[in-house]
C-alpha positions in Angstrom: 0.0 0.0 0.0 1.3 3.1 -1.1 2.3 5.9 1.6 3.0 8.9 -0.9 0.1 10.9 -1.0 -0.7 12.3 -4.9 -1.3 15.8 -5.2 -2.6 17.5 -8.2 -0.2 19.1 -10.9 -0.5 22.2 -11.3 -1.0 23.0 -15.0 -0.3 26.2 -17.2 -3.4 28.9 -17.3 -4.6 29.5 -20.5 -5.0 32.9 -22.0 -7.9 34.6 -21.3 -10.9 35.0 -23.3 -12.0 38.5 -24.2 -14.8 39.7 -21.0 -17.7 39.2 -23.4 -16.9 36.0 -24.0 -16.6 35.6 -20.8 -19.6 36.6 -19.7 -21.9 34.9 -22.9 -20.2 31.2 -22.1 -21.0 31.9 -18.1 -24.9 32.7 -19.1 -24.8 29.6 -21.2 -23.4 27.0 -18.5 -25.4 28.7 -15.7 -28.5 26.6 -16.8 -26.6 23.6 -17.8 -26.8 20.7 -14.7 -24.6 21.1 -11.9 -23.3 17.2 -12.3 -22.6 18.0 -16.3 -19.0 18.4 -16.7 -17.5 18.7 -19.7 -14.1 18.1 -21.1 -11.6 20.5 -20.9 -8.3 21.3 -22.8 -5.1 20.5 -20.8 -1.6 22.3 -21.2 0.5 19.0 -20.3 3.8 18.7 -21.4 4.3 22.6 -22.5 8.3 22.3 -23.8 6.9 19.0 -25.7 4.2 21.2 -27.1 6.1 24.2 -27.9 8.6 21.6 -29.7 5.7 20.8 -31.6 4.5 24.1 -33.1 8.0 24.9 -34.0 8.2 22.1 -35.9 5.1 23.0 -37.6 6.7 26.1 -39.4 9.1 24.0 -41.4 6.6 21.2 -42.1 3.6 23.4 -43.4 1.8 22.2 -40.5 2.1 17.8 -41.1 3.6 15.7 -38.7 6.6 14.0 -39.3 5.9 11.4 -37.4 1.9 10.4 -38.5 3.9 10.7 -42.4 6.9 8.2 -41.3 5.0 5.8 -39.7 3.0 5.5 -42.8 6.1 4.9 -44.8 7.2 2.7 -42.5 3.8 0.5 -42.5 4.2 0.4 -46.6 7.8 -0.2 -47.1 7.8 -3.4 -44.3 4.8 -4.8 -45.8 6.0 -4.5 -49.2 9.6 -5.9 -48.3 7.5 -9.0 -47.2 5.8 -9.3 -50.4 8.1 -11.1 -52.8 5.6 -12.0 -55.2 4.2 -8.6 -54.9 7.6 -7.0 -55.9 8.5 -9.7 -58.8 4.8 -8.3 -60.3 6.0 -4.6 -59.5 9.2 -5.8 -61.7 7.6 -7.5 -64.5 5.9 -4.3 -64.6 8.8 -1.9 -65.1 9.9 -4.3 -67.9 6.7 -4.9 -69.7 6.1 -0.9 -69.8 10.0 -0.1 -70.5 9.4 -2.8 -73.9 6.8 -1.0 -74.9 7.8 2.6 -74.4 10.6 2.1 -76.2 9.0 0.6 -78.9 7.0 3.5 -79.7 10.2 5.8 -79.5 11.8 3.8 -81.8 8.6 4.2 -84.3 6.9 7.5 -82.8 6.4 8.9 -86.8 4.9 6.4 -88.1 2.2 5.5 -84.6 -0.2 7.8 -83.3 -0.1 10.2 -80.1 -0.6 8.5 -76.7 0.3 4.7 -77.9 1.1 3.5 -74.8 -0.7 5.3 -72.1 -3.2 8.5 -72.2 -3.9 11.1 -69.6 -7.2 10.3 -67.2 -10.3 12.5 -68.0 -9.6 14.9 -65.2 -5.3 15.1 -66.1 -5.4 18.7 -68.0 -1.8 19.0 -67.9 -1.1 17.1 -71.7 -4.9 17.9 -73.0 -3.4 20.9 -75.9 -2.7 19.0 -79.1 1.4 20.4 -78.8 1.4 17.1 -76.0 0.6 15.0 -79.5 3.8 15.6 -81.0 7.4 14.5 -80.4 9.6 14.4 -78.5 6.8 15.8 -76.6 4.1 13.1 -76.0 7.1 10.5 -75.5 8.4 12.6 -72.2 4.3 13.0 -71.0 4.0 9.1 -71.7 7.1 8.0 -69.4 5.8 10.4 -66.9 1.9 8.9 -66.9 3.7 5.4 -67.0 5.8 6.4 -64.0 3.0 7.8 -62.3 1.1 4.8 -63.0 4.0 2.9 -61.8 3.8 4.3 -58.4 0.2 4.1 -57.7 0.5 0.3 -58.4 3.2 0.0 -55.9 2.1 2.1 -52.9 -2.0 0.4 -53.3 -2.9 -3.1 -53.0 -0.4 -4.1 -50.4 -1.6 -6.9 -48.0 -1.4 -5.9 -44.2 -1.0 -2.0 -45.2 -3.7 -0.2 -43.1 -6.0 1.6 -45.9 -5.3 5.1 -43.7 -1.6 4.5 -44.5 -1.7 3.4 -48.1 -4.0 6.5 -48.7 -1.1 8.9 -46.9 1.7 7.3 -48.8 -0.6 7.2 -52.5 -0.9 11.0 -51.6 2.7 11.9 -50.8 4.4 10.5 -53.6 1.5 11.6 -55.8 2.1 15.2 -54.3 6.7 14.5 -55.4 5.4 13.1 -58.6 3.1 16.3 -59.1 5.9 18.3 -58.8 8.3 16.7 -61.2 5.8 16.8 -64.3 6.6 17.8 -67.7 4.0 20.1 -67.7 6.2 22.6 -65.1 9.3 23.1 -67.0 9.9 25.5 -69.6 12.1 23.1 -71.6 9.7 19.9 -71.5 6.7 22.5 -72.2 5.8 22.4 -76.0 3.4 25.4 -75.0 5.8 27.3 -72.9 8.6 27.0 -75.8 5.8 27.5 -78.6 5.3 30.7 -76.5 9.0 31.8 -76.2 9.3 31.3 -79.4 6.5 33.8 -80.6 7.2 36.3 -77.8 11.0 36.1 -78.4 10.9 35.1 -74.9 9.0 38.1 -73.7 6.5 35.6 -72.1 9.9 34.8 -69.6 9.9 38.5 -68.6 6.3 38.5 -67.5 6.6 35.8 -65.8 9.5 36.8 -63.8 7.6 40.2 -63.1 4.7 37.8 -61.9 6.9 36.0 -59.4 8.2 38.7 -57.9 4.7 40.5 -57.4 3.4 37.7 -55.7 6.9 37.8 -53.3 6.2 40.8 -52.7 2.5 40.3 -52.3 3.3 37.5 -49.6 5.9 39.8 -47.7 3.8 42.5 -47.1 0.2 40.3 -46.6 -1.5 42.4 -49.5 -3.9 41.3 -52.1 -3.6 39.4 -55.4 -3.3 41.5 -58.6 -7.1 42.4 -59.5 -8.9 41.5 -56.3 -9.4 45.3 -55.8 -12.1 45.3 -57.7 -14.2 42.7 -55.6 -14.8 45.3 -52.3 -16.9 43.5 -49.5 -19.8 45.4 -49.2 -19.6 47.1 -52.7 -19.0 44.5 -55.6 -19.4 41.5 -53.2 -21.7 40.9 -50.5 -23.7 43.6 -51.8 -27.2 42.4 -51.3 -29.0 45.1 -49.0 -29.8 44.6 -45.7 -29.9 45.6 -42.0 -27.2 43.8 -39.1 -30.2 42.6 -36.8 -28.5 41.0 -33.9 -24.8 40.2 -32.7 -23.0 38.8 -29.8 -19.5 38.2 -29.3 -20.0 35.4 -32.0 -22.0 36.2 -34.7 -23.6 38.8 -36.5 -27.5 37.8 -37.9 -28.0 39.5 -41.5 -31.7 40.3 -42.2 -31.8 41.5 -46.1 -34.1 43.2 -47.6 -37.2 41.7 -49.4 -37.4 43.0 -53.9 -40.7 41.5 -54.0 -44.2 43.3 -52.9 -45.1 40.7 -50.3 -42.8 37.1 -49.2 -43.1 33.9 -48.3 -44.1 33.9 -44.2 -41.4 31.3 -44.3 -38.2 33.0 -43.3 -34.9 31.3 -44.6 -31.8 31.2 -42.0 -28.3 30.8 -43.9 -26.0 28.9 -41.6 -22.0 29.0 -43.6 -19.0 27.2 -42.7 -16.4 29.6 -40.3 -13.5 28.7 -42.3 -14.2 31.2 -44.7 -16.4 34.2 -44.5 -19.6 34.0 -45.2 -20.5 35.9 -48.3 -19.6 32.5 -50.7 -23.6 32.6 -51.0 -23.9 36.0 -51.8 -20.5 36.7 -54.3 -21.3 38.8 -57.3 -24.7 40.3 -57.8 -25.1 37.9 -60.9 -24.0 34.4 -58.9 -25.5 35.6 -55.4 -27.9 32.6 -53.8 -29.0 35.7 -51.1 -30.3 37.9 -54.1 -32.0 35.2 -55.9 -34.0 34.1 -53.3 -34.9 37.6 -52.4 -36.1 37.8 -56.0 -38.2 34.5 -55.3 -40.0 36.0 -52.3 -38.5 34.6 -49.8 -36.9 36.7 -46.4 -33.2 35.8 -45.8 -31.4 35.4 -42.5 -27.6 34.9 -42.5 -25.5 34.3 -40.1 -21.7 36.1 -40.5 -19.3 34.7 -38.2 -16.3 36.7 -36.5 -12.7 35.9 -37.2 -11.4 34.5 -33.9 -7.9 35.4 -32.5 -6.0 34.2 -29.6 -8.9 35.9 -27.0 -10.9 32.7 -27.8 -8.7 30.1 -28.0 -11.4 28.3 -25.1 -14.3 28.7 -27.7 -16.0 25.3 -27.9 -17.8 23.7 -30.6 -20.8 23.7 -28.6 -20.5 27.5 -28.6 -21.1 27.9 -32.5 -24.3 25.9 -31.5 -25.8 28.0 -28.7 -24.7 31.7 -29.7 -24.7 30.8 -33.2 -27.4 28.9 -34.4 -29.9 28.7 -31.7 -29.2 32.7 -30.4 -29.7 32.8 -34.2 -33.5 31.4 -34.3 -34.2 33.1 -31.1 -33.9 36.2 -32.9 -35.7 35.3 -36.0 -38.4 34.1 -34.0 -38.9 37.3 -32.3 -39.0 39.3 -35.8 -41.4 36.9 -37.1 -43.1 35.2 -34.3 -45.0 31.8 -35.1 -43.2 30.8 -38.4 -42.1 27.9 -39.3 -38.0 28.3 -40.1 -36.1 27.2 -43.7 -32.6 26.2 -42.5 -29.5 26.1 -44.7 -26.2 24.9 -43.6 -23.7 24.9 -45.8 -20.0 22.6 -45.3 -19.6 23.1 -41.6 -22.2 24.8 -40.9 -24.5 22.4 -43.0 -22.6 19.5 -39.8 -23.4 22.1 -37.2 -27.0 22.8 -38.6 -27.6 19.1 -38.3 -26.4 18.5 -34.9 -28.3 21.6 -34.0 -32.1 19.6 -36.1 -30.8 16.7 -34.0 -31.0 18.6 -30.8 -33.9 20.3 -31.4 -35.8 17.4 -32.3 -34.7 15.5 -29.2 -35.9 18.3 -27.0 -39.2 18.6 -28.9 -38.5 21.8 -30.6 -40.2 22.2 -33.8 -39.2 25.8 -35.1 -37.4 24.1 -38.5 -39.9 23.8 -41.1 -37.5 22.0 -43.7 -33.4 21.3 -43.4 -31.4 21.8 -46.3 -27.9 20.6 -46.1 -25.2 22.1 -48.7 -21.9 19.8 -49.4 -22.5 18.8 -45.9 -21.1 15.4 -44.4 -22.4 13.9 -40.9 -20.7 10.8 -41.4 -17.3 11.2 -42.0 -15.5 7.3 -42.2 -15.2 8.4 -46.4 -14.8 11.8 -46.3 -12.4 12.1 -48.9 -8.5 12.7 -49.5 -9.1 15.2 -46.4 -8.7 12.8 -44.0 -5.5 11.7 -44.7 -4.7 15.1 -42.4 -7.1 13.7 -39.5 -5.0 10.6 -37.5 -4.1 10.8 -34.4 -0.7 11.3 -34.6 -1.6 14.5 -37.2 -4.2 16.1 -34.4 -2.0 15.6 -31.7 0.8 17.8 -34.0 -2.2 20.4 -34.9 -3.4 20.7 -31.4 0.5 21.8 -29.9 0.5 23.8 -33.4 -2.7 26.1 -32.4 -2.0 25.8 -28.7 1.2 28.1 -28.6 -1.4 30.8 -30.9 -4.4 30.0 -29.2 -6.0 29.5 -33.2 -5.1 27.6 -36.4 -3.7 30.0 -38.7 -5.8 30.6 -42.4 -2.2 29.3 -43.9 -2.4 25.9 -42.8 -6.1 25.3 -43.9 -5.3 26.9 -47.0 -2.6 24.7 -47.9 -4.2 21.8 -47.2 -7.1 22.6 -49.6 -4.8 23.2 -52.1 -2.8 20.1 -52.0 -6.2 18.3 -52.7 -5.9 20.1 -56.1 -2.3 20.6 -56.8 -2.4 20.0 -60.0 -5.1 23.2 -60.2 -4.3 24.9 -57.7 -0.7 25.1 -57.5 1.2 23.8 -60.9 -1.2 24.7 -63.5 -1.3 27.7 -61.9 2.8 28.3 -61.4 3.1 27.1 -64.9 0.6 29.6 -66.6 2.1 32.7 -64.4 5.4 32.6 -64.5 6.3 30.1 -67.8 3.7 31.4 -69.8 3.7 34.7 -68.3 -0.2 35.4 -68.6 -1.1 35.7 -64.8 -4.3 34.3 -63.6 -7.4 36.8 -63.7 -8.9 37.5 -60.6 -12.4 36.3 -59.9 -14.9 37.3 -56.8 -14.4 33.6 -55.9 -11.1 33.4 -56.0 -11.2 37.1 -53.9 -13.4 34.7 -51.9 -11.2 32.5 -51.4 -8.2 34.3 -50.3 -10.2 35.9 -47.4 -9.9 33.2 -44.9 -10.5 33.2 -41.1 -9.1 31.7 -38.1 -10.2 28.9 -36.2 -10.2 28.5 -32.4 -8.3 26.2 -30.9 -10.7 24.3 -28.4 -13.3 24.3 -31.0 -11.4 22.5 -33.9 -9.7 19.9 -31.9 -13.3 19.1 -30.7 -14.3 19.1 -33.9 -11.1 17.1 -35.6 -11.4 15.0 -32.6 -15.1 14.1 -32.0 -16.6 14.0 -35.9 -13.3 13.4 -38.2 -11.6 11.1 -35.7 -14.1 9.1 -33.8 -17.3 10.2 -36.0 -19.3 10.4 -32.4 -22.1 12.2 -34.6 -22.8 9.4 -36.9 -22.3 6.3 -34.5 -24.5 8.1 -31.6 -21.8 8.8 -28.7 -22.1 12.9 -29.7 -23.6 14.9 -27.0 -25.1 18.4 -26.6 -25.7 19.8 -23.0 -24.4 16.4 -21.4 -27.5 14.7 -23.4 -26.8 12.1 -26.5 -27.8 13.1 -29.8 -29.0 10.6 -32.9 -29.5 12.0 -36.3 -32.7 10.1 -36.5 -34.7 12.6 -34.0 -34.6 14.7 -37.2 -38.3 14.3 -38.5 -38.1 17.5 -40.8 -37.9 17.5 -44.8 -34.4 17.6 -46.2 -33.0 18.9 -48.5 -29.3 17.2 -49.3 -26.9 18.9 -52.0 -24.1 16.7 -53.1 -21.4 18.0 -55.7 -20.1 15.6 -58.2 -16.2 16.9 -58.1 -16.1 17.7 -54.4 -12.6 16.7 -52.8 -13.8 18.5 -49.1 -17.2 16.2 -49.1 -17.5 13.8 -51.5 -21.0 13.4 -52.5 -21.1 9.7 -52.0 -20.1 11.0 -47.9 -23.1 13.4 -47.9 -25.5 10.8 -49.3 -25.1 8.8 -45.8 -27.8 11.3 -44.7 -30.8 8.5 -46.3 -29.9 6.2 -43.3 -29.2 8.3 -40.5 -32.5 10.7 -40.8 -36.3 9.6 -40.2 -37.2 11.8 -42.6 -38.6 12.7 -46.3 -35.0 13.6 -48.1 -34.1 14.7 -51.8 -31.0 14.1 -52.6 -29.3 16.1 -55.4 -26.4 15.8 -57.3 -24.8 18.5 -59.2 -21.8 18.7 -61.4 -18.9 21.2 -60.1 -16.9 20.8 -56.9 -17.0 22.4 -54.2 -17.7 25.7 -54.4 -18.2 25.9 -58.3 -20.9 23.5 -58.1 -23.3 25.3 -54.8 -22.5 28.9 -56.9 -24.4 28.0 -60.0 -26.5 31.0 -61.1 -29.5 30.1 -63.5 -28.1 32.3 -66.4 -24.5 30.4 -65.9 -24.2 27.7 -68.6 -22.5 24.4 -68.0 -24.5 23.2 -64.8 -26.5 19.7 -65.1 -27.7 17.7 -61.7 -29.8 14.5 -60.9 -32.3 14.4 -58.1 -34.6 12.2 -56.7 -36.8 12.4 -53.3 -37.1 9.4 -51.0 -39.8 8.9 -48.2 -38.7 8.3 -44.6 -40.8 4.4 -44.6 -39.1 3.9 -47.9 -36.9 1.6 -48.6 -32.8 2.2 -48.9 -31.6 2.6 -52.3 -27.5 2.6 -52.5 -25.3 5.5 -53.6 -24.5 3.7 -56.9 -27.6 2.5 -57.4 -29.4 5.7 -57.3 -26.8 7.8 -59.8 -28.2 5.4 -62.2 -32.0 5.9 -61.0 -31.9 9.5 -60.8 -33.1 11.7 -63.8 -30.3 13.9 -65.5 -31.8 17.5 -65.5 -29.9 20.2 -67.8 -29.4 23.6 -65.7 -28.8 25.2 -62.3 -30.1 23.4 -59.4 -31.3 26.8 -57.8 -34.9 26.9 -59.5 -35.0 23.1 -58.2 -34.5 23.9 -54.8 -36.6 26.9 -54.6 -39.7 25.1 -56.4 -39.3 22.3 -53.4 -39.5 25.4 -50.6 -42.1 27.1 -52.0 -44.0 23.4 -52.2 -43.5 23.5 -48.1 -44.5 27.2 -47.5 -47.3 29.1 -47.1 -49.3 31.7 -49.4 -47.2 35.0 -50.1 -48.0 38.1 -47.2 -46.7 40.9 -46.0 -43.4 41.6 -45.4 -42.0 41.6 -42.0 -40.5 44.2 -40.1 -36.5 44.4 -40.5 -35.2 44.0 -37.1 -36.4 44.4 -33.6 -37.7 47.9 -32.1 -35.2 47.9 -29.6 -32.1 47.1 -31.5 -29.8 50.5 -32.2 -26.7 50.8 -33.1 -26.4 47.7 -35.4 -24.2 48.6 -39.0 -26.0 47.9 -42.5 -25.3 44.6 -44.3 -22.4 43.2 -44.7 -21.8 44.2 -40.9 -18.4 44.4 -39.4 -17.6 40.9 -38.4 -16.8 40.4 -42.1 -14.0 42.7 -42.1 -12.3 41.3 -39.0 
């Protein structure tokens, strides 16, 4: 029996929140039970920790360790695959024969004899790619690249979370090495020099070192000027109606003599600002359903900074959403609610329906979920940044800054798409010379937020990593929560290129929801495919509703049941929410009586 008594460590304080904070997240636990505790963020180990996040700034924000040990898992398994590796040889031989056969006759065969690019592979699409020496240096590089992906898939004993991290990696080094981003392997870049007498090497050297000196002193990309929030982008009229320390609640204002009594609440993602749905006057969703005659609610989030590092997940619930309802319920008392989430916010939204539904609160009139996932065991190449070892390494990363900085999200965005994002990119700025030309989503894009740092290991932690909302262990106020208390119509938006959700991930919704839900699947990814403005050409989807009592019907099997429909997916959706709403009235009031002091739309949370 052990005579040394334990006493508590004493651990490091964390920052302080900002006083309002304070004070909003004291209001909120003061009616939650006195025997609910909930977890709490520790500050063990802070020299290990602070190890950590220096580490982070010279790996981009991956962990060396969660990468090795993958590396390690494939190489030992493949070392004890003899058979494996005597294929992986035959291989090598059998595409060496035949590559240099067709050097050896590349006038007299066709282009692309051996191997052709994928669909999607836009680097060797231009018809220079079909001539030599050209399409014999893209045809070792797809064979090489073809090479690789054979031998870092398919091996027995490999953990599939592994094999995924090292496909990706040497995908990522293979990326990098491609014909396609040197000016002497480039048929277009040379075709180019060649016409310009190399002036297209002078523009893109002037490119380069704008965008150096763009990154040193923080300032915008070339042409973003013209997209001013407030002005040219998130321009759609209307009146800040409530705000905490949280959230700002747009009200905008109705173009049609009388509305829908249905009021719509737009719920966005905080890891980017909110005005994706309301871009451009001519690809705004906000404007467009104005014009339909319905009353808009949306919520814009503020950029968090080190003050609210102790922010919790739970807290984008309560002051976000539900403070959010409260206050649409007061401006419009008795009405049914239209609820859109969209990415995070379309997770948050749903946790919130869940909630709600458990507690017997029927304010939502119909949920619509927008490139949304609730289930998140397939969700995508994202997840090969969600391991343990990887949140561990992003948890010290954003606990010595209290946040996760807008440089690490971005990145890892873009190396789902490096091949858009990043080479095609490089190679048409500063090869070609051309420079890219700005867009308002782009301008989008580049205006990223921070995100707290209790609320995203939460998040990482309790959806990504142990998906407690899908398999039931997710709780709100100390209470499980089950995506089948949602009784409420649905409305479910899947996009068919989406790297962030893959649509097949958002289509889990059929079994986890005891409710009526249409599905729809529209081309674009993910961004591209939500902003798709009637009048824009190039949009097609498939949709199909299913009843709550009827039966399953897999992903696979219902791409091939579902109707292809030519178009925008907008008039779609709107035509099923005027189908659940009431006769056109009045319009409401914009605002309560006793709120003063409140800015016009956009509001200032969108400039922080």
């Amino acid at each position: 029996m052990s005579v040394v008594k334990i006493l508590p460590r004493a651990e490091a304080p964390l920052q302080a929140p900002t006083a309002r904070l304070v004070a909003e997240i004291a209001e909120r636990v003061a009616g939650t039970p006195a025997d609910c505790t909930c977890p709490q963020t520790t500050d063990s180990y802070p020299l290990d920790r602070a190890f950590h996040a220096m580490l982070a700034r010279f790996t981009g924000g991956i962990s060396p360790v969660a990468l090795s040990l993958a590396w390690l898992d494939w190489g030992a398994h493949l070392a004890a695959a003899p058979q494996h590796q005597m294929e992986l040889s035959r291989n090598i031989f059998r595409d060496s024969g035949r590559f240099l056969e067709a050097a050896a006759h590349a006038t007299s065969q066709g282009p692309w004899s051996v191997i052709r690019p994928q669909g999607r592979d836009r680097r060797f699409k231009d018809r220079q790619w079909e001539a030599a020496p050209f399409n014999l240096l893209a045809q070792a590089f797809l064979l090489t690249e073809r090479w690789w992906h054979d031998a870092t898939t398919g091996i027995r004993g490999v953990s599939h979370a592994n094999e995924a991290i090292v496909e990706f990696s040497m995908r990522q080094m293979l990326d990098m090495l491609a014909p396609s981003n040197f000016a002497a392997t480039n048929p277009q870049v040379l075709e180019k020099a060649f016409q310009s007498g190399g002036e297209n090497f002078v523009f893109g050297w002037q490119n380069w070192c704008n965008d150096l000196m763009r990154l040193l002193s923080g300032s915008k990309l070339a042409g973003e000027d013209q997209f001013v929030v407030g002005k040219t982008v998130a321009a759609s009229p209307g009146k800040v109606v409530y705000r905490n320390s949280l959230i700002e609640l747009i009200q905008y204002h109705p173009t049609t003599a009388q509305v829908r009594p249905e009021p719509i609440l737009i719920v966005p993602a905080w890891i980017m600002k909110y005005y994706i749905l309301d871009l451009s006057p001519q690809n705004s969703l906000v404007k467009y359903l104005t014009a339909q005659g319905f009353t808009v609610f949306a919520i814009s989030w503020r950029n968090p900074d080190a003050h609210d590092r102790v922010v919790a997940f739970d807290d984008y619930r309560k002051l976000g959403v539900m403070a959010a309802l409260d206050t649409i319920g007061q401006i419009v008392p008795g009405r049914k609610i239209h609820a859109l989430g969209y990415c995070l916010g379309g997770t948050l939204l749903s946790i919130a329906a869940a909630a709600m539904g458990r507690d017997g609160d029927s304010r939502l009139g119909t949920v619509t979920l927008l490139a949304a996932q609730t289930d998140f065991t397939e969700a995508g190449e994202l997840t090969l940044f969600v391991n343990e070892s990887q949140v561990a390494f992003l948890e010290d990363m954003m606990w010595q800054r209290g946040y996760l900085d807008t440089t690490q999200m971005a990145g890892a965005f873009q190396l789902l798409r490096s091949n858009e994002l990043i080479w095609s990119r490089l190679s048409r700025d500063y090869l070609m010379g051309e420079g890219s030309p700005a867009s308002d989503l782009m301008a989008w894009n580049a205006d990223a937020t921070r995100l707290p740092y209790r609320m995203h290991s939460e998040y990482l932690r309790q959806l990504f990593l142990d998906n407690d909302l899908a398999e039931g262990r997710y709780r709100v106020e100390c209470r499980s929560v089950s995506l089948s208390d949602i009784h409420t119509p649905m409305f479910v938006v899947g996009t068919l290129a989406d790297h962030v959700a893959p649509w097949r991930s958002v289509y889990k919704i059929h079994y986890q929801v005891d409710a009526d839900v249409t599905f729809l699947l529209t081309s674009g990814g993910h961004n591209a495919g939500v902003v798709a403005p009637p009048q824009e050409e190039g949009h097609f989807y498939q949709v199909l509703t299913k009843a709550a009592d009827a039966p399953y019907v897999g992903a696979d099997e219902w791409l091939k049941l579902a109707p292809r429909v030519e178009g925008s997916w907008w008039p779609e959706w709107t035509n099923w929410l005027a189908a659940r709403s009431g006769a056109p009235s009045d319009r409401p009031q914009i605002g309560l009586a006793g709120a003063l002091g409140l800015p016009d739309a956009p509001g200032d949370y969108v400039h922080t």
